[in-house]
N, CA, C and O atoms as CSV, one atom per row, in Angstrom:
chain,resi,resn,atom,element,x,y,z
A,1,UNK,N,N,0.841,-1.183,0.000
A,1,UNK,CA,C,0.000,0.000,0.000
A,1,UNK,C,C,0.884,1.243,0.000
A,1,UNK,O,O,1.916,1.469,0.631
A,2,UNK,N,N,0.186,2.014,-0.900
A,2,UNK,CA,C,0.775,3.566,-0.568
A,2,UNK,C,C,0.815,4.184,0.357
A,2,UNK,O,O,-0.350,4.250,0.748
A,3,UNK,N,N,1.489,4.760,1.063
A,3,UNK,CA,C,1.839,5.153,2.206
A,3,UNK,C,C,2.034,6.800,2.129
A,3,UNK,O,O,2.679,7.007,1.101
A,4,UNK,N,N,1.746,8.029,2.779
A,4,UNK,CA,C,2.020,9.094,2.689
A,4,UNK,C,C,3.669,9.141,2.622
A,4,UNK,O,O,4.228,9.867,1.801
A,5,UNK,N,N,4.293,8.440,3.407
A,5,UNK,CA,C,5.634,8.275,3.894
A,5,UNK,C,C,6.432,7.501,2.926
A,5,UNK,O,O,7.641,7.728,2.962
A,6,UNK,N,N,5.995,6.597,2.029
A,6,UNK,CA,C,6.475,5.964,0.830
A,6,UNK,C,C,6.328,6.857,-0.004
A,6,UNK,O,O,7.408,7.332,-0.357
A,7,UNK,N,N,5.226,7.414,-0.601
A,7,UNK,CA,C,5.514,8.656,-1.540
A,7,UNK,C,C,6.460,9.541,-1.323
A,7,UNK,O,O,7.341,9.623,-2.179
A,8,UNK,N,N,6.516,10.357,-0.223
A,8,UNK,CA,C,7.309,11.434,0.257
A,8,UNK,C,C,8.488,10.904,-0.012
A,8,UNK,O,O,9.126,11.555,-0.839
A,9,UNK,N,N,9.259,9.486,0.592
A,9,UNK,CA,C,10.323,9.180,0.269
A,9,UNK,C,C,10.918,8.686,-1.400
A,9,UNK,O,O,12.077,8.796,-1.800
A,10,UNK,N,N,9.787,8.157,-2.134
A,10,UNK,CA,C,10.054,8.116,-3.599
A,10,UNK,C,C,10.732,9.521,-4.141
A,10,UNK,O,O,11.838,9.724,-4.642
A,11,UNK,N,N,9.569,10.467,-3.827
A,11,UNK,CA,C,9.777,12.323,-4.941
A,11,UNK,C,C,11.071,12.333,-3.874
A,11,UNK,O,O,12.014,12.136,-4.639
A,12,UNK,N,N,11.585,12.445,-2.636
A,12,UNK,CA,C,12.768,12.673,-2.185
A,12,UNK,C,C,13.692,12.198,-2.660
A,12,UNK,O,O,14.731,12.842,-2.508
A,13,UNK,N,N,13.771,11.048,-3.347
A,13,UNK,CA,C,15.398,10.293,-3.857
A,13,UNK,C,C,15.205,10.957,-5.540
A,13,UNK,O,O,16.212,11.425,-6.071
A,14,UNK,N,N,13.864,10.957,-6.312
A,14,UNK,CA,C,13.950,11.765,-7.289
A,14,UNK,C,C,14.598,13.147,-7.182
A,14,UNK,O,O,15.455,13.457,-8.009
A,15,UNK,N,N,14.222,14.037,-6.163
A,15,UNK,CA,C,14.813,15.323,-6.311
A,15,UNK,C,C,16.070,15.054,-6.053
A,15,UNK,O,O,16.820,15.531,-6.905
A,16,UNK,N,N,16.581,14.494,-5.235
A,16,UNK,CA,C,17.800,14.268,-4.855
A,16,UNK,C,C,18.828,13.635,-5.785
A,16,UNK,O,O,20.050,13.759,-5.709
A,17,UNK,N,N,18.365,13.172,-6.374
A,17,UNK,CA,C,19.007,12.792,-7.679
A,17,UNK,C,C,19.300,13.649,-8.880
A,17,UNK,O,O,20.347,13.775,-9.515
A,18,UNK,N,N,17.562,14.471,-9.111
A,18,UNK,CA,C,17.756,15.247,-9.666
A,18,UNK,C,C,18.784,16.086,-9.468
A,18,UNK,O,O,19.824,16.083,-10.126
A,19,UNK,N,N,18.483,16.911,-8.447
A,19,UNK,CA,C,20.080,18.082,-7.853
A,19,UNK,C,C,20.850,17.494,-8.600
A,19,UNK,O,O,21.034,17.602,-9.812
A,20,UNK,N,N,21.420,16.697,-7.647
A,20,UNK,CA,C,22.947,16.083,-8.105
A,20,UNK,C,C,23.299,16.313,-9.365
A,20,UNK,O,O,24.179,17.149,-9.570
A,21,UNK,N,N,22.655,15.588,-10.517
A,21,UNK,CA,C,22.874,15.410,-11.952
A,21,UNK,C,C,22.958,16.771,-12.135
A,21,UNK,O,O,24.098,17.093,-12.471
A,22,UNK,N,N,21.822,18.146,-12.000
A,22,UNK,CA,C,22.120,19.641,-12.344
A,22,UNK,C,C,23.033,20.295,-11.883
A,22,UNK,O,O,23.542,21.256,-12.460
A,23,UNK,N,N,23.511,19.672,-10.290
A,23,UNK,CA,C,24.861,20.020,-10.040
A,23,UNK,C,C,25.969,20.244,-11.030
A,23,UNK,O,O,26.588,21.153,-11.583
A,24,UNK,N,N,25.868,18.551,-10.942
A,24,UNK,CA,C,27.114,18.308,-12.088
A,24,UNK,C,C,27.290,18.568,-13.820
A,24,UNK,O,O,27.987,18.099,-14.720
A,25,UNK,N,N,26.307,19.517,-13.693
A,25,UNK,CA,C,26.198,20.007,-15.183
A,25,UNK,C,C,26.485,21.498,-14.829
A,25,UNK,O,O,27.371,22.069,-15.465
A,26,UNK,N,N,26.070,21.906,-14.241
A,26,UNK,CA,C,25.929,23.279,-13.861
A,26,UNK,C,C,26.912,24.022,-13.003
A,26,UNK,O,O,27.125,25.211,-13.239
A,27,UNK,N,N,27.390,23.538,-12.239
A,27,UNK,CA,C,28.172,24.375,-11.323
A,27,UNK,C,C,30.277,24.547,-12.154
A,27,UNK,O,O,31.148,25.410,-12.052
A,28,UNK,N,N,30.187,23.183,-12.883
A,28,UNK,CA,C,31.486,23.502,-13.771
A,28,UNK,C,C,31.443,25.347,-14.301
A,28,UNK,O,O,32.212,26.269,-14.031
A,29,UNK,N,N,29.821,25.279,-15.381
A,29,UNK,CA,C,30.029,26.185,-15.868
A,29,UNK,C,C,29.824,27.563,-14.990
A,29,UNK,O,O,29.961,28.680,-15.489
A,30,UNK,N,N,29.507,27.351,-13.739
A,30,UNK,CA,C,28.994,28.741,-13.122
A,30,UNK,C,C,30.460,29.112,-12.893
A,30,UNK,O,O,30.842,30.268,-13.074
A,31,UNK,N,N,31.767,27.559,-12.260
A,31,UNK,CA,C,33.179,28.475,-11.889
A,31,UNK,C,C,33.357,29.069,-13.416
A,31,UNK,O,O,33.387,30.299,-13.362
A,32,UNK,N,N,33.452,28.695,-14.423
A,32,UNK,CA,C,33.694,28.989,-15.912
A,32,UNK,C,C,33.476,30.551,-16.157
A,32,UNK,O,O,34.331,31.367,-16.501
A,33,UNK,N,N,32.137,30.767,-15.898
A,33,UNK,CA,C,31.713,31.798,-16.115
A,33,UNK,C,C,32.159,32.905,-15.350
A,33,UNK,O,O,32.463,33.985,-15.855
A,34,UNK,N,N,32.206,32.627,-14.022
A,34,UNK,CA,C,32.716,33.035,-12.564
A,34,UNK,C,C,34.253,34.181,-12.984
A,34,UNK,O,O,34.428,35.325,-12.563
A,35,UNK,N,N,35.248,33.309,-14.002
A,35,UNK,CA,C,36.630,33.309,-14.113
A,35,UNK,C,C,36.357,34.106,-15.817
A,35,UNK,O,O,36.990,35.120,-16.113
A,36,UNK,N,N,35.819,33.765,-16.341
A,36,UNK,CA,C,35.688,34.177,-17.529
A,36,UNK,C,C,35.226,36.192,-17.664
A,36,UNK,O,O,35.502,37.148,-18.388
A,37,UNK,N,N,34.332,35.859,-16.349
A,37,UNK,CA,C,33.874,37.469,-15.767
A,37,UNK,C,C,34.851,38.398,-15.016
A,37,UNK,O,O,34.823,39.628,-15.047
A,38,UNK,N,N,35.487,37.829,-14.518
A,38,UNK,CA,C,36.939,38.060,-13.751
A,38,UNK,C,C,37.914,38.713,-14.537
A,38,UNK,O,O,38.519,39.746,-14.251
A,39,UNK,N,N,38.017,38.000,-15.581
A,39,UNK,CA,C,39.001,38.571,-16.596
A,39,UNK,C,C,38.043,39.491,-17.621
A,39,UNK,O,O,38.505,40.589,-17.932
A,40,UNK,N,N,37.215,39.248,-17.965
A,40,UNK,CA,C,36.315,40.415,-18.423
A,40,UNK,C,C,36.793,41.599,-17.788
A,40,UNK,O,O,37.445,42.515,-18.290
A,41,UNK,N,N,36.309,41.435,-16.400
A,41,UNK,CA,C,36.411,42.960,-15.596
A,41,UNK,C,C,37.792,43.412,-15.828
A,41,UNK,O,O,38.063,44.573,-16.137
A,42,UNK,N,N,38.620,42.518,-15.680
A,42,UNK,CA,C,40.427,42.931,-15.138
A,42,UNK,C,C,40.899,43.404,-16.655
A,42,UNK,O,O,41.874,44.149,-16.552
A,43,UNK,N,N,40.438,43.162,-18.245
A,43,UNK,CA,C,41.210,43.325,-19.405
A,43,UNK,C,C,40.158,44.142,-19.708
A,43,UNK,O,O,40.545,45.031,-20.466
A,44,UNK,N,N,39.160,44.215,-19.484
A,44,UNK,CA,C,37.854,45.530,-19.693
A,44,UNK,C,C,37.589,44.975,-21.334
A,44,UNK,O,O,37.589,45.715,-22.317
A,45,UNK,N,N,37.445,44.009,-21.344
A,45,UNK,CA,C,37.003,43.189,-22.876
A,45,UNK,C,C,35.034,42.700,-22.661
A,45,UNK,O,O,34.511,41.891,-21.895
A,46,UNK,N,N,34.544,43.440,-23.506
A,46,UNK,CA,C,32.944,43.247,-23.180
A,46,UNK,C,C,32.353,42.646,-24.195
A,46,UNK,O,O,31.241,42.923,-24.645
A,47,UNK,N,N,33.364,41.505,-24.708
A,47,UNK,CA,C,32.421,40.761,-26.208
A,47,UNK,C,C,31.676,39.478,-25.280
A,47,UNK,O,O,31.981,38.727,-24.354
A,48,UNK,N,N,30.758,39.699,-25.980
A,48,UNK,CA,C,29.074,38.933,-25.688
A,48,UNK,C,C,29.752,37.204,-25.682
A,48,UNK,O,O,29.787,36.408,-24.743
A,49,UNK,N,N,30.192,37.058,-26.972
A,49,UNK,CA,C,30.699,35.545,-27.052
A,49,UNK,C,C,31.863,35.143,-26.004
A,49,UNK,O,O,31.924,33.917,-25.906
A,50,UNK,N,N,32.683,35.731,-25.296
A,50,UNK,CA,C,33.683,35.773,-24.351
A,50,UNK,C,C,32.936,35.070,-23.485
A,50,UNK,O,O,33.431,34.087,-22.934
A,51,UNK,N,N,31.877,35.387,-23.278
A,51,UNK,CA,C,31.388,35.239,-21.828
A,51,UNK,C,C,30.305,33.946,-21.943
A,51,UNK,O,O,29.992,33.294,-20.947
A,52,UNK,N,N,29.782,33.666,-23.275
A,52,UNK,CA,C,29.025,32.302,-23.690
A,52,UNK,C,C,29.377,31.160,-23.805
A,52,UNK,O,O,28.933,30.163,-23.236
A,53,UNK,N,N,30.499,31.288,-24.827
A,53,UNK,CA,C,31.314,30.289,-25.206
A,53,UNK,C,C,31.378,28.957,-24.714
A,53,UNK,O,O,30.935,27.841,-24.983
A,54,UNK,N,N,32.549,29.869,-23.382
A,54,UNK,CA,C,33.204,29.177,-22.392
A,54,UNK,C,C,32.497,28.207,-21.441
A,54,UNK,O,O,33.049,27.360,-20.739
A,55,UNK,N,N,31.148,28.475,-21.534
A,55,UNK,CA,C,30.320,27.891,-20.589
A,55,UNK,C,C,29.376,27.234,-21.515
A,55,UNK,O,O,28.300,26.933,-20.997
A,56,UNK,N,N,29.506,26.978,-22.603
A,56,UNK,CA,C,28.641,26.432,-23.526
A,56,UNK,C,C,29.759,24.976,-23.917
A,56,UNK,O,O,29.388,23.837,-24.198
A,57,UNK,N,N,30.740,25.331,-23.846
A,57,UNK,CA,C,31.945,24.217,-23.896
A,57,UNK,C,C,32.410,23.847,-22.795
A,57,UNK,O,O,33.160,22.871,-22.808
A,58,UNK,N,N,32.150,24.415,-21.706
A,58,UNK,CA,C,32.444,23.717,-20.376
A,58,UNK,C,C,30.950,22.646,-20.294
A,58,UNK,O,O,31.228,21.597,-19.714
A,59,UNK,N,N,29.895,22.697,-20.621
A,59,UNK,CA,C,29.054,22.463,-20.267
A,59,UNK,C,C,28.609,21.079,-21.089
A,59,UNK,O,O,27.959,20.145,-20.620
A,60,UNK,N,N,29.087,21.192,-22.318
A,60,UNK,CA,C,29.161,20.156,-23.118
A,60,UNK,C,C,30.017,18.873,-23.204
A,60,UNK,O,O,29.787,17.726,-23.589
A,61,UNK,N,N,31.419,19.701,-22.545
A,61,UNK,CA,C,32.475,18.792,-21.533
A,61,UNK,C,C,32.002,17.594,-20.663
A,61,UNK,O,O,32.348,16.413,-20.664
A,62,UNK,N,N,30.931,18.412,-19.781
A,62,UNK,CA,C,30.642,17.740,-18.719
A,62,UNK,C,C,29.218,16.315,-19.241
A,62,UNK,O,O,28.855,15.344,-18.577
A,63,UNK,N,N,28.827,16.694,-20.398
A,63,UNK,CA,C,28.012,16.376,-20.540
A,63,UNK,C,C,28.849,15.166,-21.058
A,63,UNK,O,O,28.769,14.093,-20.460
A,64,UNK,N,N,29.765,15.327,-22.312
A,64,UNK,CA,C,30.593,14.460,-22.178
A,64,UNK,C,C,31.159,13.363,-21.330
A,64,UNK,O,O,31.139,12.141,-21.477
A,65,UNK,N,N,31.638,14.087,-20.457
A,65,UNK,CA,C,32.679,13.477,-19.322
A,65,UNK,C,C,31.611,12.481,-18.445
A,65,UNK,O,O,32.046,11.445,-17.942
A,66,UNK,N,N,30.421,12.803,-18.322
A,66,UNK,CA,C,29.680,12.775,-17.068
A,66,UNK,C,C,28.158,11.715,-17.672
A,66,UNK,O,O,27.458,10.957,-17.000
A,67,UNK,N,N,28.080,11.994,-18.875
A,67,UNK,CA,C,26.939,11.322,-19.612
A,67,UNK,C,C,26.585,9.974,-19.229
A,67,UNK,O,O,25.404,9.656,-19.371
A,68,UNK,N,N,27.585,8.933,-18.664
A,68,UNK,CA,C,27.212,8.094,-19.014
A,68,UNK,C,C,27.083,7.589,-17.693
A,68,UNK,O,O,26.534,6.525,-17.409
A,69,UNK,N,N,27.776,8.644,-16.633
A,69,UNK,CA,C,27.087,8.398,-15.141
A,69,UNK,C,C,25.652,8.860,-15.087
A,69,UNK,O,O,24.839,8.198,-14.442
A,70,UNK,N,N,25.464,9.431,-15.418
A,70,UNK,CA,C,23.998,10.490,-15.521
A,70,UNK,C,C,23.162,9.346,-16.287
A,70,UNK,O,O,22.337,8.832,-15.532
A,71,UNK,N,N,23.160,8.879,-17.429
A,71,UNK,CA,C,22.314,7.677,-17.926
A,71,UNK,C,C,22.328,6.474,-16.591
A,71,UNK,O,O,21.257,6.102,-16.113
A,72,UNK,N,N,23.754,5.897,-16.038
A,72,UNK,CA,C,22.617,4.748,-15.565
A,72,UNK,C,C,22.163,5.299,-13.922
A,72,UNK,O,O,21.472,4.663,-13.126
A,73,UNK,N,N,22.828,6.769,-13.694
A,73,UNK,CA,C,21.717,7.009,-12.348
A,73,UNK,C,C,20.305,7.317,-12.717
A,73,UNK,O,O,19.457,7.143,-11.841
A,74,UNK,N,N,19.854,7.841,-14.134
A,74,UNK,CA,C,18.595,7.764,-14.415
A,74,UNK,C,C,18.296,6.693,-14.475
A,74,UNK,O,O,17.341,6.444,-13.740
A,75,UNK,N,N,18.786,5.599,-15.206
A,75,UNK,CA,C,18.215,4.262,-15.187
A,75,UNK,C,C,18.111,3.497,-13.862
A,75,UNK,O,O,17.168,2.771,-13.548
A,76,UNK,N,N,19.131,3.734,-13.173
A,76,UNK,CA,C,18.956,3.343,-12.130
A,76,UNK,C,C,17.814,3.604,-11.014
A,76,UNK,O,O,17.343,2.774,-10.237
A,77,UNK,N,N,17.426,5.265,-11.165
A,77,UNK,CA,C,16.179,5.810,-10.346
A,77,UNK,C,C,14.816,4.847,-10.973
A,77,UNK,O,O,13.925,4.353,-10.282
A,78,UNK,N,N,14.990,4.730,-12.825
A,78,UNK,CA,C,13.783,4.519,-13.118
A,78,UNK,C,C,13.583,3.454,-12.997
A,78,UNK,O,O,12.431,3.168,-13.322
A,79,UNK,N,N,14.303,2.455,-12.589
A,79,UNK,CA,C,14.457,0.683,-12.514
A,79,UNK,C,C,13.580,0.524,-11.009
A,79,UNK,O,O,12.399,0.184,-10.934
A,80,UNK,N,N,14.518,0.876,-9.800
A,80,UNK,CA,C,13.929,1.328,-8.843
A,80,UNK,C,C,12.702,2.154,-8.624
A,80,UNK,O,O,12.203,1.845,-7.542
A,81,UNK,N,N,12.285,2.731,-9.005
A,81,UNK,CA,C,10.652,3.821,-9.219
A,81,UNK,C,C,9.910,2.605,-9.141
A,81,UNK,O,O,9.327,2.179,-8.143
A,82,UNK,N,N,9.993,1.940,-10.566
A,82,UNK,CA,C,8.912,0.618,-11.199
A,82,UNK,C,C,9.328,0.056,-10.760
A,82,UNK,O,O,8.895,-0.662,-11.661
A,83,UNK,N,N,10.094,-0.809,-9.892
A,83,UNK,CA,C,9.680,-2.104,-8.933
A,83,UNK,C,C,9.409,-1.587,-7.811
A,83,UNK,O,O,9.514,-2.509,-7.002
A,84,UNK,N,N,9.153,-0.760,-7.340
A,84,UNK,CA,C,8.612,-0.068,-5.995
A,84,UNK,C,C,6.999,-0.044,-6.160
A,84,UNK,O,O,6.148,-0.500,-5.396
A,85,UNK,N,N,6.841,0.656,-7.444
A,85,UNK,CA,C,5.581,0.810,-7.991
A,85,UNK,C,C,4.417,-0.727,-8.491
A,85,UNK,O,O,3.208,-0.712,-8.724
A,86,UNK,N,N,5.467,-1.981,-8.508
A,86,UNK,CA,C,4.924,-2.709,-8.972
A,86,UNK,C,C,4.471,-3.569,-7.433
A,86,UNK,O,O,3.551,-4.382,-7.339
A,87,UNK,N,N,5.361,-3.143,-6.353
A,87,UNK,CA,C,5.012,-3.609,-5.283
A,87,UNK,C,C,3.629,-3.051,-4.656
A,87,UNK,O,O,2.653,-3.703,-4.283
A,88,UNK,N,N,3.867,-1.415,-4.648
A,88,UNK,CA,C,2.788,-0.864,-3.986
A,88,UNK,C,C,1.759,-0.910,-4.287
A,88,UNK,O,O,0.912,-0.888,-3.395
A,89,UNK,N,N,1.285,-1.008,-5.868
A,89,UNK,CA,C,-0.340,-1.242,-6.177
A,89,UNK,C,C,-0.638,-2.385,-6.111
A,89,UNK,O,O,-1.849,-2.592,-6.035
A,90,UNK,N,N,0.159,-3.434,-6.110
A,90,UNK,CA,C,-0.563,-4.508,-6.130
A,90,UNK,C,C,-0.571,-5.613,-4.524
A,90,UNK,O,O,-1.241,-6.646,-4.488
């Protein structure tokens, strides 16, 4: 049976998972950007692509680097979801 407390704990390991994975996509490019703005300010250089780029290729890096952890922790959440799910309704 569904449980208030079984749900709550399902969407909790989803978000929690979620984070993580946007972490690890996201926070590369925020130092990227972080350093990329840094030197913006310090060489007084204000081109638009300077500041995109870098975080569009850091970001693709990671997606790279990181892709194929990110596939089986999704698979892994969604494997786990449906046998949880196949327990509780029935």
């Amino acid at each position: 049976m569904l449980t208030p407390e079984t749900a709550i704990a399902i969407v909790s390991n989803a978000v929690h998972i979620t984070a993580l994975i946007v972490c690890v996509l996201i926070v590369p490019s925020l130092i990227g950007g972080l350093l990329v703005s840094i030197f913006q300010a310090a060489t007084q250089i204000n081109e638009q692509m300077l500041s995109f780029l870098p975080r569009l290729l850091i970001t693709l890096g990671m997606l790279i680097f990181a892709g194929n952890w990110i596939l089986r922790t999704l698979g892994d959440l969604f494997i786990e979801t449906f046998k949880q799910a196949g327990r509780l309704v029935g």
